[in-house]
C-alpha positions in Angstrom: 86.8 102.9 98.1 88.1 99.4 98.5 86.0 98.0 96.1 87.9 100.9 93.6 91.3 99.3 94.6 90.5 95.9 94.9 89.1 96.5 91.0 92.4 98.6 90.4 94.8 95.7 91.8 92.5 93.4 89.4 92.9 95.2 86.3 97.0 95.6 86.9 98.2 92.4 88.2 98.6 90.9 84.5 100.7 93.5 84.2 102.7 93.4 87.5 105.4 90.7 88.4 103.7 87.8 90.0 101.8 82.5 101.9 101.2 79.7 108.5 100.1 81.4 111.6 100.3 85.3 111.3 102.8 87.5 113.7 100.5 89.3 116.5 101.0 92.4 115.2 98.7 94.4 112.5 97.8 97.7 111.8 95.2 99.1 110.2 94.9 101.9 107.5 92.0 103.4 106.2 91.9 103.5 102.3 93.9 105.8 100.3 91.7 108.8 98.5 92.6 107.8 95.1 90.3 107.1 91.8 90.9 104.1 89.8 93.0 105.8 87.3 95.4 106.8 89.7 95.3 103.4 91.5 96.1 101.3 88.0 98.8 103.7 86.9 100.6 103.2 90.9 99.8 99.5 91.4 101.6 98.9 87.9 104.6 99.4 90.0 107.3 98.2 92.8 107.2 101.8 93.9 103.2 101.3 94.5 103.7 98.3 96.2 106.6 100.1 99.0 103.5 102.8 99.2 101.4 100.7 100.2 103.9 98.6 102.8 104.7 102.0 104.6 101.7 102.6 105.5 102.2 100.3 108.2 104.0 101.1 111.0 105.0 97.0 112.0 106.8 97.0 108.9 108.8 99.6 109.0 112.2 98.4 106.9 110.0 96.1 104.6 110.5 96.3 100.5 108.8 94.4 97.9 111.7 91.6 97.1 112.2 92.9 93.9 114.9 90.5 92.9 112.4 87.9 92.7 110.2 86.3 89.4 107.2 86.9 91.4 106.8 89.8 93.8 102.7 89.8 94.4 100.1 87.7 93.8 96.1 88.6 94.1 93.6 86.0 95.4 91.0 85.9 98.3 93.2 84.8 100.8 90.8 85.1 103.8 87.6 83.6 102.5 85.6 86.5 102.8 84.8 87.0 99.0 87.2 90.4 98.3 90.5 90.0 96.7 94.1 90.5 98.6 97.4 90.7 97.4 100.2 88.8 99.4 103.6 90.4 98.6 107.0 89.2 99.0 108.8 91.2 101.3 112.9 92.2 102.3 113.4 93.1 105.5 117.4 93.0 105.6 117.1 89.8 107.5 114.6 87.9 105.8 112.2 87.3 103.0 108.8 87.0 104.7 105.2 87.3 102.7 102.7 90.6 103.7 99.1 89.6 103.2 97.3 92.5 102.8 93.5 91.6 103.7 91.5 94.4 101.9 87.8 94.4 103.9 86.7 97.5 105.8 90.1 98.7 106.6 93.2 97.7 105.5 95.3 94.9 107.7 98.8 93.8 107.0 99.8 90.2 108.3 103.0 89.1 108.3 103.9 85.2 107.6 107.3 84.7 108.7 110.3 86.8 110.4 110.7 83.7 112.7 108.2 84.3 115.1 105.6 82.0 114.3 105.5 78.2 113.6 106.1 78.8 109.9 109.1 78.8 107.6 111.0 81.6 109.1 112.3 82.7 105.6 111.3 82.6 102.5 114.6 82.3 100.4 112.9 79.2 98.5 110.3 82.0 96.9 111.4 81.1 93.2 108.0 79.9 93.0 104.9 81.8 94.9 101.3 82.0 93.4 97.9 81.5 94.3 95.9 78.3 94.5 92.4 78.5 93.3 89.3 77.5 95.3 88.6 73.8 95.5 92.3 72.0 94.8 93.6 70.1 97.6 95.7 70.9 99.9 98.1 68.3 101.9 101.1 67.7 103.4 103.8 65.8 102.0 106.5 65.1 104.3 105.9 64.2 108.2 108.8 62.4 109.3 109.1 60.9 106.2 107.9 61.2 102.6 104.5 60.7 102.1 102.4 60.4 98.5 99.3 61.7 98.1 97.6 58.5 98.1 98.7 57.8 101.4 97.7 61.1 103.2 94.5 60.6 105.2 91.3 62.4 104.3 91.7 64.1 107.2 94.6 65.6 106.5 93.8 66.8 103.2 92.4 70.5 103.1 89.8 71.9 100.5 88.9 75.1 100.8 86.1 77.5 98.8 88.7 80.5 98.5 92.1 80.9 97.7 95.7 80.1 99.9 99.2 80.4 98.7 102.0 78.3 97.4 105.5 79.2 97.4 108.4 76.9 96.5 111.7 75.9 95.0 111.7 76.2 91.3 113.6 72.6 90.7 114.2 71.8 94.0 112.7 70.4 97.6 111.6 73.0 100.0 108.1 74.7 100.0 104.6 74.4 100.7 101.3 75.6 101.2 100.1 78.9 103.1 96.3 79.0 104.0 94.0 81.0 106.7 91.9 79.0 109.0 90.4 79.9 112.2 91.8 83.5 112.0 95.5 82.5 111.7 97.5 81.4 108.4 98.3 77.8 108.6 101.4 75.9 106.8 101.4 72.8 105.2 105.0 71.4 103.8 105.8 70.4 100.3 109.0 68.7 99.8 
């Protein structure tokens, strides 16, 4: 059945308006009891998209940030080969991103909300989309500026499945969002 929404999400999200250590707290879900028809025609949606956020007990008082150019994105965002969808989320207090990792059952992460060592809010989301597999990943600012040129190989991250990039349209303030080691990681981009 995951494989059915995973393939529904796929076929809608041209259609749908377009993420850092994770909080503690997930639950899980098993999947809904839908056929692909039925998942196409609700994914289309922001109303799909709260359906599928209360499902979750931890986030109770989330929506999809509606007022935003880009609400969702789809992209393996956890390296294991199936497609997610990260969603910009309103919870009264703050914009924070919901990575919803679609494998055997359904987990929802939360980046943000202040309790990790992250941005704590997402206000800057004018831009957020995903980053394909192999581009590189860096910092720019530590302390200072910094150009790419001068970033040590070290520092630079290439990874074989996708992360997340949300940012300022115009302006500084942003960065990149990538899982490593079974927690999101955060890289700024001034």
């Amino acid at each position: 059945m995951y494989r059915l929404l995973i393939l529904a999400l796929l076929v809608v999200s041209c259609n749908q308006k377009k993420v850092k250590k994770a909080t503690s707290t997930t639950n899980q879900t098993s999947e809904p009891k839908k056929t692909i028809q039925q998942l196409s025609e609700s994914v289309v949606s922001i109303d799909s998209l709260k359906i599928l956020i209360n499902k979750f007990d931890h986030l109770k008082g989330f929506k999809p940030a509606s007022n935003y150019p880009t609400v969702s994105i789809l992209g393996d965002f956890y390296g294991d080969g199936i497609k997610d969808i990260a969603v910009l989320t309103d919870n009264g207090i703050s914009l924070d991103i919901v990575v919803f990792n679609f494998n055997k059952t359904i987990e929802a992460h939360i980046i943000g909300t202040g309790n990790d060592k992250t941005k704590s809010n997402f206000y800057f989301s004018e831009i957020f989309s995903a980053v394909k597999p192999g581009e590189i990943l860096w910092s720019n600012y530590d302390k200072d500026y910094i150009r790419f040129e001068d970033v040590p190989e070290k520092d630079k991250v290439k990874l074989s499945y996708d992360a997340i990039f949300i940012h300022f349209k115009d302006k500084c303030g942003g960065g990149f969002i990538y899982w490593k080691d079974g927690a999101f990681r955060w890289l700024d981009q001034f």
